[in-house]
N, C-alpha and C positions, 0 to 999 in steps of 0.2 A: 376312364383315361389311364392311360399306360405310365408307369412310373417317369419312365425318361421324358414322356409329355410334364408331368409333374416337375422333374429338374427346368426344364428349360422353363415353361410360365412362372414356376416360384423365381429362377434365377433372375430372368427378367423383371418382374415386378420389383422384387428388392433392391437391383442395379438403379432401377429408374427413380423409386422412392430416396435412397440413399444419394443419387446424385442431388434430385430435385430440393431436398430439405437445404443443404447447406444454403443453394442456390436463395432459396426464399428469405432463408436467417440473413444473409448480407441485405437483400432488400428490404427487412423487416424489421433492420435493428437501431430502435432509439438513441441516443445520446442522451449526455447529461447525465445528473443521479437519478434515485430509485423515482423522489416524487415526476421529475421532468420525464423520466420517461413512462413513467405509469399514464402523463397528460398526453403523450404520443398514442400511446395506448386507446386511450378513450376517443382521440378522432382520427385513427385509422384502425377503427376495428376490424372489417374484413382481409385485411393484406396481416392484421395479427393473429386472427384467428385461422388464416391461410397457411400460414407457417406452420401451427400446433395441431392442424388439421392432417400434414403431409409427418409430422413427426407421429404422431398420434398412429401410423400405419407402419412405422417401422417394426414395434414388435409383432403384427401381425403377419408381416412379409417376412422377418428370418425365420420364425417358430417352422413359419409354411416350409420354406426350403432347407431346413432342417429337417425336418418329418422326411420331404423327397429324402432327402440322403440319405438317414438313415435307414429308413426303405429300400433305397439301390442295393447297400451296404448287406443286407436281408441276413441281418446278426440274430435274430430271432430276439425276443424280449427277457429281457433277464433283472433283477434285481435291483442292479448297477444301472441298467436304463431307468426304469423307476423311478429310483432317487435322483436321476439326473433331471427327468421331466418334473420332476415337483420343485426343483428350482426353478427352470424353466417357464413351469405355470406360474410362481410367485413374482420371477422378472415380470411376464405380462401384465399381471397384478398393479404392478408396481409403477410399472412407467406408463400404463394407461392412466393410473391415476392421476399423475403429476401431467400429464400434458392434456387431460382433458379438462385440468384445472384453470389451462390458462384461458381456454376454447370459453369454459360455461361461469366458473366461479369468481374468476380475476375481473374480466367486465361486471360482472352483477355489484360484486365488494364494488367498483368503483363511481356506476351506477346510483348505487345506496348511498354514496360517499361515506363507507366505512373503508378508507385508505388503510387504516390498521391491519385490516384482513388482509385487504387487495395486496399489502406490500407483504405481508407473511406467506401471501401463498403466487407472488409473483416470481417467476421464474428465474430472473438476473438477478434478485434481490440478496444480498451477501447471507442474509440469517431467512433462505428462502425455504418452507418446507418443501415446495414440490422439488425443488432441487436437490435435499437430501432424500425425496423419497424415491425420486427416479436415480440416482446415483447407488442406491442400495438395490434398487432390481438390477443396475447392472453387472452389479457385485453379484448378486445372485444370477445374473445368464452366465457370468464366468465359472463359476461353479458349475453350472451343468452343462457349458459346454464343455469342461475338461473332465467331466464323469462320462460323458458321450459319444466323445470323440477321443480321448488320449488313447485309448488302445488301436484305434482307427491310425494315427499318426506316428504307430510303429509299423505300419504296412510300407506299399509302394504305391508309385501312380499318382494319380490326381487326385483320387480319396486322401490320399496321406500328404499332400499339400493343402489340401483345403483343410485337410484338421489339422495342420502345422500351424494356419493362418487365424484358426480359432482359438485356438494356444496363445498366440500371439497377443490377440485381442483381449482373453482373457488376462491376460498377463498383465497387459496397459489399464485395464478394468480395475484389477485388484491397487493396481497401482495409484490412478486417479481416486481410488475411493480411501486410499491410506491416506495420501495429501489432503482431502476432505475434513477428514477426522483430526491432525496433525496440524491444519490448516496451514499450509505449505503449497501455495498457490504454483509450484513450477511441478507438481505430481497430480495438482489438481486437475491441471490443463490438459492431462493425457486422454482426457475421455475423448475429445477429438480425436486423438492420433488410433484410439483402438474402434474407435467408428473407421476410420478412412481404411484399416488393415483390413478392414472385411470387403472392401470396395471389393478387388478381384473373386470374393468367392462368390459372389451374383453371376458372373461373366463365365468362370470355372463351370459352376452347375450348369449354365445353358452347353459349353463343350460337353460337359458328362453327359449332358440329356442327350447331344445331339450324335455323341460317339457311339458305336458299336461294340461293346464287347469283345 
């Protein structure tokens, strides 16, 4: 398969994933506190495991249309890319972890009825670990999206928009992960806003795939 086939299937895939998630989290989001929604949890488990299902594929759809670009891009491999894919791998690391927790580990803890677990490794949970563990791979995709891409976003063109928009994201990444830490719940809340920033580069890649040179 030809790169620019690569742009456009990864672009698409990530478009559709990134739209469909938020879509399901509105459908799939309890009320009440931690215990009331954990009982949500336990009898609507496929519409919950649905959700973490379709999140659980987002870092496997950006890595993918990232790899296209930087492919198009055909910067040859250098050092600096390197250390930018080893964040990269550790983002994936990291947010597989936490979302495949809610999928396998969250029902079994509640299953068992050790709620202690269930509430430690559930997702909304304020003292949630997959929450800080998936907040800290996204700290680490900002990182290597700006070792990846900032030289890209002193170009021109589309390339140098779409690494503008990676910046961006990253930006609100670091940001949301400072609130985190600081526990300042108005920086925390940016990790939505630097998910939504990447919306257009799904849509950008499929024009790059589909443009001419």
């Amino acid at each position: 398969m030809k790169i620019d086939k690569h742009l456009i299937v990864s672009g698409v895939l990530f478009t559709v994933v990134l739209v469909a998630w938020p879509v399901m989290t509105a459908l799939a989001r309890p009320s009440g506190n931690v215990a009331e929604q954990l009982r949500w949890v336990a009898d609507h488990l496929p519409l919950f495991k649905a959700q973490f299902f379709l999140a659980f594929l987002l870092a496997p759809a950006i890595v993918y249309m990232m790899l296209a670009q930087l492919a198009k891009l055909q910067q040859g491999e250098s050092l600096a890319q390197r250390f930018g894919m080893v964040f990269i791998a550790a983002y994936v690391v990291l947010n597989s972890i936490a979302y495949a927790a809610q999928a396998v580990l969250v029902p079994r803890f509640i299953a068992a009825g050790q709620m202690g677990l269930a509430r430690a490794w559930y997702f909304a949970s304020p003292a949630s670990i997959a929450y800080f563990v998936n907040q800290l791979g996204y700290c680490f995709w900002a990182i290597g999206a700006i070792v990846l891409f900032a030289k890209v976003q002193r170009g021109h063109g589309l390339p140098a928009f779409i690494a503008s928009l990676y910046l961006l994201s990253a930006l609100l990444s670091f940001m949301a992960f400072a609130g985190l830490l600081l526990d300042n719940r108005v920086l925390n809340n940016l990790t939505m806003p630097s998910g939504l920033a990447l919306l257009p580069v799904g849509i950008l890649s499929v024009i790059w795939g589909w443009r001419r040179d």
